[in-house]
N, C-alpha and C positions, 0 to 999 in steps of 0.2 A: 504493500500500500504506500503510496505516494501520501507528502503534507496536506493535510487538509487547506493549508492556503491555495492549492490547485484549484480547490472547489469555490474556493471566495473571489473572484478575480475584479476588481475595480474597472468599470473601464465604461464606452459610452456605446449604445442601442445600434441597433435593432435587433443583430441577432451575434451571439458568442460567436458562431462557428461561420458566420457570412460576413462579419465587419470585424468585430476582436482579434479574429484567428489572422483572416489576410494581413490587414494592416500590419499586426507584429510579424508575419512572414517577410511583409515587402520590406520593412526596416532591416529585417537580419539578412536579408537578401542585397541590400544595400550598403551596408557596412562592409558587403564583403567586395564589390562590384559598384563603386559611387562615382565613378567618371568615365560610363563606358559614351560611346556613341548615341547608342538609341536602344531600345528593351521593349521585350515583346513579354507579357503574360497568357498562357495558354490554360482558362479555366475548365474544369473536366465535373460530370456528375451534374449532382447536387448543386455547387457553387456556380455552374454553365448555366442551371434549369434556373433556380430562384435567384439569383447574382443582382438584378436591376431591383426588383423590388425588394428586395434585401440590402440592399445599397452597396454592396459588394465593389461594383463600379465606381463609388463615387469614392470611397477611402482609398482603392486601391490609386486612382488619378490623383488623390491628395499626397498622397504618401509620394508619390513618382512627379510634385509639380514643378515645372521648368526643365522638365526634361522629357523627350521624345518616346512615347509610350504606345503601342498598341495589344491591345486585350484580344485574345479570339477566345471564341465561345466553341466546346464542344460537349453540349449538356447527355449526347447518347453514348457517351464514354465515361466508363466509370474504373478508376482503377483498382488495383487488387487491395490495395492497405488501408481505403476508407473513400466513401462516397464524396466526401468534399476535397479535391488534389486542384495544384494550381502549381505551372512548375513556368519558373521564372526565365527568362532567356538574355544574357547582356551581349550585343553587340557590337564588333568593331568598326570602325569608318568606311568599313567596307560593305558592309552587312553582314559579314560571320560570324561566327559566335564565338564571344569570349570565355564564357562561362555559363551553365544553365543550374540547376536545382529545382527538386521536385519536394512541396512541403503540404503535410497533408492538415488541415485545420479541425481537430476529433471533437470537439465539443468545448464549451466552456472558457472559448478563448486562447486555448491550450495547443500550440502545430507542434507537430513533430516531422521525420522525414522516414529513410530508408534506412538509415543509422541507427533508428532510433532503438535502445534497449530498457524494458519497466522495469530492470533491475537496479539499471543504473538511478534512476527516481525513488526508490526504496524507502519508508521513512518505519517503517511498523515492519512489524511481524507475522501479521494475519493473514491467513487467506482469502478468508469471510469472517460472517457475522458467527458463527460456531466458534471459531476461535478467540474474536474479542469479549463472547459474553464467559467461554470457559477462564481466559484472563482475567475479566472484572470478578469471576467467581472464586477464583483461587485469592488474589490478591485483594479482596473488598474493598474492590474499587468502584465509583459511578463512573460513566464511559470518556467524559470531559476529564475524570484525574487521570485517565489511563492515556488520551491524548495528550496531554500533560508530563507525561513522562517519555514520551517517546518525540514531539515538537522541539523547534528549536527554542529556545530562548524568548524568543521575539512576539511568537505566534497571539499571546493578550493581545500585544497592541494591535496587529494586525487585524486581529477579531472585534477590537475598538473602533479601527478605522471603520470595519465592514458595517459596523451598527450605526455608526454615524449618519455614513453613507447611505446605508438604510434608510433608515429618519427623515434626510434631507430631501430624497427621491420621494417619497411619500408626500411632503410638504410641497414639492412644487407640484407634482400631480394634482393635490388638491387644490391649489389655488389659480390652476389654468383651466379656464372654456375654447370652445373653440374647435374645427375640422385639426385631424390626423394627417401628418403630411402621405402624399401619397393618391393613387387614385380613386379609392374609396371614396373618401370625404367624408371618412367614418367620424361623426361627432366624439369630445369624450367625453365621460361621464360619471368621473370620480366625485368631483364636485358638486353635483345635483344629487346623487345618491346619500353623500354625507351632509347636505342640504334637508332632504326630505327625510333623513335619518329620525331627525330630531324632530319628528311630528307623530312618534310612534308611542307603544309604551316603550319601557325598560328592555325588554328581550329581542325587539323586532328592530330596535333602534339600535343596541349592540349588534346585532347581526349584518342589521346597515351598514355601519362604520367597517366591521369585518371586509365587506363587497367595495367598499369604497376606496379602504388601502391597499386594498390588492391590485383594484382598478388603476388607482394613484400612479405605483410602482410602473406597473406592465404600461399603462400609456405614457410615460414619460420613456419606455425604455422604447416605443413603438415610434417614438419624436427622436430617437435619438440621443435622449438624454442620456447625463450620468450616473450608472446602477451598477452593484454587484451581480455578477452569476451566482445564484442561488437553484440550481445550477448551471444554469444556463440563462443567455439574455430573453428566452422564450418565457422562459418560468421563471422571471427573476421578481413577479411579484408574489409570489403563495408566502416563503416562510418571511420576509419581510411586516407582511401582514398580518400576520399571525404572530408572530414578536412583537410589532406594537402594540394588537389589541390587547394582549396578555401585560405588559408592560401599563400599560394606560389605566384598563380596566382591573387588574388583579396585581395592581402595585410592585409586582415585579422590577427588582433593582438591575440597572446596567452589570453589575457582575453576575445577577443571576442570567441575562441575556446571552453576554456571553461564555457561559458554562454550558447553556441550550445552543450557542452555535456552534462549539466544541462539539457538542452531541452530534446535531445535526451532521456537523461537517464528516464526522465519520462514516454514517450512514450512507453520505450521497459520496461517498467517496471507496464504500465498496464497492454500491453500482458501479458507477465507475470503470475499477478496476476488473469487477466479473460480467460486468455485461457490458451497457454505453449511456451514456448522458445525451449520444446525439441524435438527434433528429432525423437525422441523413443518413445513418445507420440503425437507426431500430425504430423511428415512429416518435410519433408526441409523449406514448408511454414511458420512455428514455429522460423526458424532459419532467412534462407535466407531472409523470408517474413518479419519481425521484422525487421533486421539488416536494409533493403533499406527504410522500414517507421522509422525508428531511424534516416536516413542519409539521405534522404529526409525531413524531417520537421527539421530537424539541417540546410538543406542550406536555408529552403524557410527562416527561423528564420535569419541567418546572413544577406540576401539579406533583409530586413525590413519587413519581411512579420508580418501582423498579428495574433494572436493566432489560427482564424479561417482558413488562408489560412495555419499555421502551420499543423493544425489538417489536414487538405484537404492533403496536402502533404505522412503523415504521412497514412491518410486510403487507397490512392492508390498502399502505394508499399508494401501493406498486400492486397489490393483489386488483383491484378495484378499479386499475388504470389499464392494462392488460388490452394488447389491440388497440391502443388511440393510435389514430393516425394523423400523420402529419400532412395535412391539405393545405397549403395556407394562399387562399382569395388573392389574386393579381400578383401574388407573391411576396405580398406583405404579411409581416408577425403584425395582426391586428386582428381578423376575423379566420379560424376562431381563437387563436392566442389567450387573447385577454380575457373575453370573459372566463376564459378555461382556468386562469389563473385565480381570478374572485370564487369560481366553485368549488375549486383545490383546497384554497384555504380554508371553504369552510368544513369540505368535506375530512381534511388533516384533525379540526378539531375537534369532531365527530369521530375521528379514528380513535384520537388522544384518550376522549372520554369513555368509549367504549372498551379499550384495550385496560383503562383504570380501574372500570367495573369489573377485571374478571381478575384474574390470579396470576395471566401471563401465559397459563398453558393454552395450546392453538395445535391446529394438524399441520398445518404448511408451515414451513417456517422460511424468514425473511430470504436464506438461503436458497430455496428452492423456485421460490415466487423468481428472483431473480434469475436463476437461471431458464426459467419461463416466460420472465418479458424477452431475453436473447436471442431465445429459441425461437419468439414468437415474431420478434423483431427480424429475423432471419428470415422467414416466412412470409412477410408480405412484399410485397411487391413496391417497385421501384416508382409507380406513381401515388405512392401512400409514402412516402420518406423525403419529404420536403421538395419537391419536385416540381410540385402545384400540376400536377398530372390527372389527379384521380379528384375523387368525392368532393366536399364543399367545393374546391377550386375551380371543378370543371362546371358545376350545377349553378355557381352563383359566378356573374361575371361583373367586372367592375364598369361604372358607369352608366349604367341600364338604367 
């Protein structure tokens, strides 16, 4: 298992593995090749099919400006090591090539190449969730001391930044009206939600607010703004939302936040590691699925739950997500992204509660459920994996 700062990554919308990933590819692609002639990028997959409305295009021209750029698209090429590849070409004054590199963008902001080895990333011990709960069992540990002991030094503050971050993302969502950039003209409607919250009683109005912060996050991240991967920019609004409300409503202190994103971070950091966070390789289940078992076993965790009703938590809002597919409308993270992100959260804290009320024991356990979205994720088909090929994307068209 790789740091959980893997899973946290700072950075600005619309999607981890279509703007995060390129961008930091074109800069390390730069550093190495920064005064060629002219440079060609050749995007493949995934990053070929949704690239424009994903903004793919526009960071990668930003990253490369004042200097002689041309992109090709070849979205029915998909290569062996991951659905979203973009392999760079630097040219000399003549037109040949000086240098190329091929880097593949996996999720969550995170490229790697042909190089790449997960051992050399190593930060833990575990192979799955089996092994961190027989650890916190042997050693009586909660799952945030046990990341704790294997983190570097630094990882608090990191996790301080990321709550920040949090926070901040939330606030400006709420305080913008206005169309989604993009061709939708998808209004947003964090704002009005947390507007008409407050004409409810007590429970329908907490649940508001719930809808509202999740809303907040996910359409600031769909503008472009600046959010965390939680774990990805798709689903970077579920556990954000779910930490405030718990923070807000149930007086939860910034240290116990982040002791729950410690949690968290472990959890979406098996995914991860045994199956995918991305979109482009396994479906919205990858994303969506991940983010509500991240924010799910971060509440049952603050509520006192156990490591085992954590774990419980955390298998049902991957159990429960199973087969989402990733369609996304004109090829924007907006419809159905976002609202998926407001239902997440609250379905995460429904998990929380339910996994509280029992003892912990369960048939499936987190372990398997994941090797089941991989499987399942394997399984469908290539116009259901961020392609904008299949389902909502082909039935609902933009500007009608």
């Amino acid at each position: 298992m790789e740091s959980i700062k893997e899973i946290y990554r700072i950075g600005y919308g619309p999607s981890s593995s279509h703007t995060m990933g390129p961008r930091r590819a074109a800069e390390m692609f730069l550093e190495r090749f920064p005064a060629a002639a002219a440079y060609t990028i050749t995007l493949f997959g995934s990053l070929a099919a949704t690239g424009k409305g994903h903004l793919t295009y526009d960071v990668l021209a930003a990253a490369f400006a004042g200097r002689k750029l041309e992109i090709l698209s070849r979205p029915d090429t998909f290569l062996p090591k991951h659905p979203n590849a973009l392999t760079f070409t630097a040219l000399d004054e003549h037109g040949g090539p000086a240098g190329s590199w091929t880097a593949y963008s996996v999720g969550g902001g995170k490229v790697i190449d042909d190089s790449f080895d997960r051992e050399e990333a190593r930060v833990y011990p575990f192979a799955n969730m089996e092994d961190l709960l027989s650890y916190c069992g042997k050693k009586n540990r909660q799952m945030w001391e046990a990341a704790g002991e294997f983190e570097a030094p630094g990882v608090r503050d990191h996790l301080g930044e990321v709550w920040s971050v949090m926070k901040s993302e939330i606030k400006r969502g709420l305080a913008c009206e206005g169309d989604l950039p993009g061709a939708l003209h998808l209004p947003r409607k964090a704002r009005a939600y947390a507007m008409k919250s407050r004409s409810f009683n007590r429970s329908v109005r907490r649940r508001g607010m719930l809808y509202a912060y999740a809303l907040a996050a996910a359409e600031e991240n769909a503008a472009g703004g600046r959010i965390v991967t939680a774990p990805t920019c798709g689903s970077a609004g579920v556990l954000p939302a779910v930490l405030l409300y718990l923070a807000k409503f149930h007086k939860f202190s910034d240290n116990d936040v982040i002791n729950s994103l410690a949690t968290a971070g472990l959890i979406g950091t098996l995914v991860k590691k045994n199956a995918s966070i991305s979109g482009a390789e396994v479906g919205c289940q990858g994303e969506i699925g991940t983010a509500c078992a991240m924010a799910g076993g971060a509440a049952a965790f603050l509520f006192g739950g156990t490591v085992q009703q954590i774990e419980y938590a955390a298998e049902m809002g991957l159990e429960h997500h199973l087969g989402l597919t990733c369609d996304p409308v004109a090829g924007l993270v907006q419809i159905p992204c976002i609202e998926r992100n407001a239902l997440a959260a609250a379905r995460a804290m429904d998990h929380g509660t339910f996994a509280l009320l029992s003892d912990g024991r369960h048939r499936i356990s987190f372990d398997e459920v994941v090797e089941a979205m991989k499987r399942t994720g394997r399984d469908l088909g290539p116009a259901y994996k961020e392609t904008s090929l299949g389902g909502l994307a082909v039935v609902e068209k933009a500007g009608k």
